[in-house]
Structure formats: structure tokens, C-alpha cells
ROPABA-906224 format. One record per residue (C-alpha): residue in one letter; x, z, y. Coordinates in steps of 0.2 Angstrom, whole numbers, plus 5000, padded with zeros to 4 digits. Example, Ala and Ser with C-alpha at 12.3 -4.5 7.8 and 13.67 -1.06 7.14 Angstrom:
A506250394978;S506850364995;
//
This chain:
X539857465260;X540057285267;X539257355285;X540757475284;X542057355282;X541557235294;X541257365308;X543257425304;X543757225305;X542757215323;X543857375330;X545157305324;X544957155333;X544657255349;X546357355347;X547157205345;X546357105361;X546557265370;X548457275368;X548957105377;X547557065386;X548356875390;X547756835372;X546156785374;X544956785359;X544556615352;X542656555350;X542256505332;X542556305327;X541156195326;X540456155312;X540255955304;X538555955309;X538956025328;X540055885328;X538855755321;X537655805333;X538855795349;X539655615342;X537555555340;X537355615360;X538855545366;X538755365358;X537555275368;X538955315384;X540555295372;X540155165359;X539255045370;X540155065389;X540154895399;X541854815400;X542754815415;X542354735430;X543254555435;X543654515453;X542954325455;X544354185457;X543954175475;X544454345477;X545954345467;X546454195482;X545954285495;X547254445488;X548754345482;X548754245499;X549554375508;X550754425494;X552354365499;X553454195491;X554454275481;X553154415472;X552154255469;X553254155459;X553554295448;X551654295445;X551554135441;X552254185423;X550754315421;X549754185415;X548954035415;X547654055429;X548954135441;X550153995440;X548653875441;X548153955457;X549853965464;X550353805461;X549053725468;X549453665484;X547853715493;X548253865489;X550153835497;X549253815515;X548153965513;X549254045510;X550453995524;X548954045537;X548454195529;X550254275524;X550654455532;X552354415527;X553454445543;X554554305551;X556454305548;X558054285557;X559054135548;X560554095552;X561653945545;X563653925543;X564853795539;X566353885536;X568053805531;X567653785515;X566353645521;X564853735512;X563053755519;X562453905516;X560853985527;X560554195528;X558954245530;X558754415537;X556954525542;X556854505561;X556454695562;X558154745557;X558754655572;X557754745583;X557954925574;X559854935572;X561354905580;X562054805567;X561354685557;X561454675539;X562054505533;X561754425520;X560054505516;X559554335506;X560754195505;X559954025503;X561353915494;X560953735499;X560953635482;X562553585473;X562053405468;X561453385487;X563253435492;X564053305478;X563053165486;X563053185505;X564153275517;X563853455524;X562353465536;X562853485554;X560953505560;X559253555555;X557553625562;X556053695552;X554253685550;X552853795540;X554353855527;X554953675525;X556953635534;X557253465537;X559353425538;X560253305544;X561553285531;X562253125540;X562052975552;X560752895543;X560053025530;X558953185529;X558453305516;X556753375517;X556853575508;X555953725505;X557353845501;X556153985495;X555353875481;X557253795478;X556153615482;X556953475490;X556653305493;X558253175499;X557353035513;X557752855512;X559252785521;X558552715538;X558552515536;X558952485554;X560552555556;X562252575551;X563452695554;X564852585565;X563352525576;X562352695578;X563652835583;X562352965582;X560553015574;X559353165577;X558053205564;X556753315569;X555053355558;X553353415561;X551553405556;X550253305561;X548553395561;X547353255561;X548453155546;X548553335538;X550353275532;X552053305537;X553253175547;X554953155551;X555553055566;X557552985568;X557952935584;X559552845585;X560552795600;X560952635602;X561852545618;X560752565633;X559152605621;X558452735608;X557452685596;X556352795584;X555952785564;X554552895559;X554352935538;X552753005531;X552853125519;X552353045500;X552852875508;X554552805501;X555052705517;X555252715537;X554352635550;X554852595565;X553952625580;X554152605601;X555752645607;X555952825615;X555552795635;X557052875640;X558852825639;X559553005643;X560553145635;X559553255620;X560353395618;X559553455601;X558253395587;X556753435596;X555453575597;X553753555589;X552253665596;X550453605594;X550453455585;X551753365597;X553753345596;X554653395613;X556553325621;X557453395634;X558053245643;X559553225656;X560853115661;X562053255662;X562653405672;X561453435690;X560153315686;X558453315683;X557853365666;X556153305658;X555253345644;X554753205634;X553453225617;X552753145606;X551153145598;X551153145580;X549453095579;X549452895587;X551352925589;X551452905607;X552552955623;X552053065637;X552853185650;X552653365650;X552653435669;X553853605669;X553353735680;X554153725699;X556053835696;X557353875708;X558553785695;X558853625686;X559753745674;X558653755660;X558353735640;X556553705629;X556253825616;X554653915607;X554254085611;X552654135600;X552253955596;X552253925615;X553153785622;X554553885631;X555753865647;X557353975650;X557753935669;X559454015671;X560054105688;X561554165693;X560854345690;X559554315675;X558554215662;X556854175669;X555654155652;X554354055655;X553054005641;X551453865643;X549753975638;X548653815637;X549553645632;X549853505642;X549053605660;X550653635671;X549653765679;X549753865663;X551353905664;X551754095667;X553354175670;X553454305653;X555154405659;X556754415669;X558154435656;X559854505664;X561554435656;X562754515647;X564354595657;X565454495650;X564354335648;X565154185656;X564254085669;X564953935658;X563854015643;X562154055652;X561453885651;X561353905632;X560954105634;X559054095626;X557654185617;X557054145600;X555854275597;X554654415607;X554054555598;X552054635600;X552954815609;X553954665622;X555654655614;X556554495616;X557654435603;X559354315614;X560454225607;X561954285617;X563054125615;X564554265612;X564954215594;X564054295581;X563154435591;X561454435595;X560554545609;X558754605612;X558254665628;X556654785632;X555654715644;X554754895645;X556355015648;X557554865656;X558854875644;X560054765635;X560654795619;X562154695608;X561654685589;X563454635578;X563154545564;X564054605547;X565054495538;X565354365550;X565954245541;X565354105553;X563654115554;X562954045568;X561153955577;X559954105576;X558254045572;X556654125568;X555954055549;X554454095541;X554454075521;X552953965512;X552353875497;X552353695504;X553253595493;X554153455503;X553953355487;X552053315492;
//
């Protein structure tokens, strides 16, 4: 009787299977001891696996290096360790000599309303469209800084760190990035109505491993020069600049030395003058032998930089091994705009060379910027949105330096 009725259940069960075959038939559940026995072989792997591996600290460093400012200073909120090794300012050079992060153009304006503002925008969009998009980044210069000092009318940079000259005898030292700044001491030695003007330029001294800044002030029929050493609190005055000539800008720093163009004005002869920030000393650079007394310093690739102007292009010349005259090596011919001036073309300069031979001008035309192929020998203008007057293209690379040190 019972082999009957389970051999009707079984066909049943096959009629059934038979009639959707996408059913399919499900195996019996295990039973409590099936399951004890599977838990038992499975608890050596499951109850007691090894926890997961930790990267060593120096590892950690060597990833976060190359992370970018801005991703870092989030992560310092991650935890204690993270905003340990951040902060640390080792770690703030490491980082600037092992950061992938690529340069940026910056550019500054003082607009009517008398604020300082600075753009910062990444150089590849200059060289991949036709207009750039500004502001990517704007940098507001710090209200309490505007309350106290006038609006800075120059400034250069080094390793992340601007140095501004906010008047006649005052700098501010700041790392826009970290929102760090540091106001200098007043220069003891001299006073606006005896010193009618005052550069400030800043760079660091290798051998020191510290950062200077040097004020030249000119003064009737000589220039002397102030250097301040970061984490000092005063000035110190030190031999007077060898030349008493025209200097055009705030100087150029490549290689542990700060370069002036120096001339007594339009047709004669230019020298370059540096300084040695290491026994803060003067010597002459030798330029390559031009066709022109028309040219400017810049730094091209941190190269030492000549742009000899011509009455039909811009010869870019850079210094391959420091101080050897015999080093210098013509890089390009640069043609001029159509509509460039020949009034503008001797401040028509580079400020940055791509890897693919792309070279980024500032065109002195008002806010445009152009790049020329060295490869297909073409010229291109790049506009600049929202104008606004922005102006003085530079090339800027962010950092952790604190200018506070």
C-alpha cells in the first residue's frame, strides 16, 4: 500500500516537472547535522582568518606624496596619523619633488575695485582649447592683509610659496593653497620719501636648506640690498648691488642663484647680474652672442631663459649647464603675431614649453595668450574668459611649504 502511494507521488512529480520544464526540481535541504558538519570544516578558514594587511608608514608617504594639495588637506581630517604625516614639514618637501600634480597658469589682477585676486588655471587647457576657462580657482589674497597694506602691484614665486610686494618697504610671504602667510618686517634702512622704489624678489638657498628674500632699493646713484631669512624676524644688509642700472622686473631664480637684467635704457647694453644665495655674492652671467640688444630673462623648464627679439621673430634661447656661456642653445624661432606691434615685441616672451614642443607666449595684446607649435609652425591665439583684468601669466606650481617656517 505505502509502495503504491509513493510511486503515484513520484509520477506526479514527473507530470508536473514535465509540463514547464523551466521549473527546475529542488534538491532536498540539509539537515542540522549536514550543516554542523559543513560549519566544523569551514571554521579553521572563516573563524580564524588573518586580518588585513597594513601598508607600512613609509608607504603610506610614498602614496600620498604625489596626491595633490588640495585632496591632502582633506585627508588630514581622516585621522590622526594622516594629519600628522601631512603636516609635517618633511613631508611638505617630499612632497613638492615627488608631486605628479601638473603646473598651472596663474594670473593676477587689480581691477578697479583695488582687490588682489590671483586665477589659477591647469596649463593644459591653454594648450588644448581656443579659450580659456577663467577663473578655474580664484585665490582671494587675505582680507586682514588688504585692511593693513595697500594692493600688491608685484610678486614672483617659489616651490608654492608668492612673495608680494605690498608696498615701498613691505612684503608678504604666502602659500595661497594652504591659505598661509607671513607679513615681513619693514626694512629699517629706508623710508618712503628717500627710496622711490623697491623690488623684492625670493628664492631658496640649497646649501642653508631655507628660503630668502632680498629687497633692493634704489637710492641716488646706488642700490643697496636687504636680505631676510626665513624664521628670522629682521633684515640684514649686505653689499650694495654692483650695478647702478635700470631693473626691469623682480628677478628670476634658477639653480640656487637670483638673476637682473640690467641696462641704462633703450639700445644699450644689457647684463645679467645674480646672486648667489648661498655666500650672497655678485657675479656676471655671459649671454649667448645675439644679432640684438633687444632681449628679456625668463625660465623656460627651470632653464635660465633669453628672448632675443628680431624684426621677424622671437629667438628662445635657454642655458643647458649653469654658468658655461658655451651652454647656451637656441630652443626655437617664435614668429609674431599679425597685428603685434613692434613697440610690444620687446616684452613678447615665453613662460612655459610643453614635452610635445608647444610654447606657451605671452603675447602682450591684453589679456590673450598664444602658443605656437614648434613642430607644425603655427600660431594660435588663446582668449581668456571673463576678462576682467587679469593680467602677468605665470607658470605656478602648488605645494605644502608653509611660509610660516
Amino acid at each position: 500500500m505505502e509502495a503504491t502511494v509513493l510511486s503515484k507521488r513520484r509520477k506526479r512529480r514527473k507530470r508536473r516537472s514535465n509540463r514547464n520544464p523551466n521549473i527546475a526540481i529542488s534538491s532536498p535541504s540539509p539537515t542540522v547535522t549536514e550543516m554542523q558538519q559543513s560549519t566544523e570544516t569551514l571554521t579553521p578558514q572563516s573563524r580564524h582568518a588573518p586580518p588585513l594587511p597594513t601598508l607600512p608608514l613609509e608607504l603610506v608617504a610614498e602614496i600620498l606624496c604625489r596626491l595633490p594639495v588640495k585632496l591632502l588637506l582633506q585627508l588630514r581630517c581622516l585621522c590622526k596619523s594622516f594629519n600628522s604625516l601631512i603636516s609635517d614639514p618633511k613631508f611638505a618637501k617630499k612632497h613638492l619633488h615627488s608631486s605628479t600634480t601638473p603646473h598651472h597658469l596663474i594670473l593676477r589682477s587689480n581691477n578697479g575695485s583695488g582687490r588682489f585676486a590671483l586665477i589659477v588655471s591647469p596649463i593644459q587647457s591653454v594648450l588644448s582649447t581656443s579659450t580659456v576657462p577663467v577663473p578655474q580657482t580664484q585665490l582671494t589674497y587675505p582680507t586682514c592683509l588688504t585692511e593693513e597694506f595697500a594692493s600688491p602691484y608685484e610678486w614672483c614665486s617659489c616651490d608654492g610659496i608668492i612673495c608680494l610686494t605690498t608696498d615701498y618697504s613691505s612684503a608678504v610671504l604666502w602659500n595661497p593653497f594652504i591659505n598661509k602667510f607671513k607679513t615681513l618686517p619693514p626694512l629699517k634702512y629706508i623710508s618712503l620719501k628717500r627710496s622711490p622704489s623697491c623690488l623684492f624678489t625670493f628664492g631658496y638657498d640649497p646649501f642653508a636648506d631655507n628660503y630668502k628674500v632680498f629687497a633692493i632699493t634704489f637710492c641716488v646713484k646706488r642700490t643697496t640690498v636687504e636680505v631676510h631669512t626665513m624664521g628670522t624676524s629682521s633684515w640684514r644688509r649686505i653689499e650694495d648691488f654692483p650695478s647702478w642700472s635700470f631693473i626691469p622686473d623682480s628677478g628670476i631664480f634658477v639653480a640656487g642663484y637670483v638673476h637682473w637684467l640690467t641696462y641704462d635704457g633703450p639700445g644699450s647694453q644689457r647684463e645679467i647680474v645674480s646672486l648667489d644665495l648661498e655666500d650672497e655674492s655678485y657675479c656676471e652671467v655671459l649671454p649667448p652672442d645675439l644679432e640684438t640688444d633687444l632681449w628679456t630673462l625668463g625660465l623656460v623648464w627651470d632653464y635660465l631663459c633669453i628672448f632675443a627679439s628680431n624684426e621677424l621673430f622671437m629667438d628662445v634661447w635657454i642655458m643647458e649647464e649653469y654658468g658655461k656661456k658655451e651652454s647656451w642653445t637656441k630652443l626655437c624661432k617664435v614668429p609674431y603675431l599679425e597685428d603685434q606691434s613692434p613697440r610690444l615685441r620687446a616684452f613678447y616672451k615665453a613662460f612655459y614649453l610643453s614635452e610635445d614642443g608647444q610654447v606657451v607666449l605671452d603675447a602682450c595684446v591684453p589679456l590673450k595668450l598664444a602658443v605656437y607649435d614648434s613642430k607644425t609652425d603655427a600660431l594660435k591665439i588663446r582668449e581668456i574668459q571673463n576678462r576682467n583684468g587679469w593680467k602677468d601669466p605665470k607658470v605656478y606650481t602648488e605645494s605644502l611649504i608653509s611660509p610660516c617656517s
